[in-house]
N, C-alpha and C positions, 0 to 999 in steps of 0.2 A: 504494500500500500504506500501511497505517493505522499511526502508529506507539503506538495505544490498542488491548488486547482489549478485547471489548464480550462481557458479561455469557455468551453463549450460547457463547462461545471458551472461557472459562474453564470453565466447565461442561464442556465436551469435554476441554481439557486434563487436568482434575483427577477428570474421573468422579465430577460431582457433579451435583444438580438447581439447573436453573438460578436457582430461588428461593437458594438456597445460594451462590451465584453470585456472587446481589448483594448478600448481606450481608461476603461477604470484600470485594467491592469498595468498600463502603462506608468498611468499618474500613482499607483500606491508602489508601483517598483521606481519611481523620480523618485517619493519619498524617502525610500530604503535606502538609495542611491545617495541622499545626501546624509544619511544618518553612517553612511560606511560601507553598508554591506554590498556582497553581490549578488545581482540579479540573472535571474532567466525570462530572455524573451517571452510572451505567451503564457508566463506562468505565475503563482505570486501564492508566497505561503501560506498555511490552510490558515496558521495561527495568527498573521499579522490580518490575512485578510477577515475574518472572524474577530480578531478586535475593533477592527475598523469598520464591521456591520454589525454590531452587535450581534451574534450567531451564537 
């Protein structure tokens, strides 16, 4: 088990299209991005993302 959703997860989670998808994942992997960490394209931690929608 993946500890990243990938774009078409989030999309189902949120009841959104998945082009929409990837722009949230883009902007909470910027965030990451300035806090230090590294990123994957297309993808974004279950647990950062889950803080950040309350999940």
């Amino acid at each position: 088990m993946s500890s990243f959703y990938k774009a078409k997860e989030v999309a189902k989670i949120l009841d959104i299209s998945v082009t929409q998808s990837y722009r949230i994942i883009k902007k909470l992997n910027e965030e990451l991005d300035k806090k230090g960490y590294i990123t994957i394209a297309g993808r974004v931690p279950k647990k950062y993302f889950e803080e950040k929608y309350y999940i």
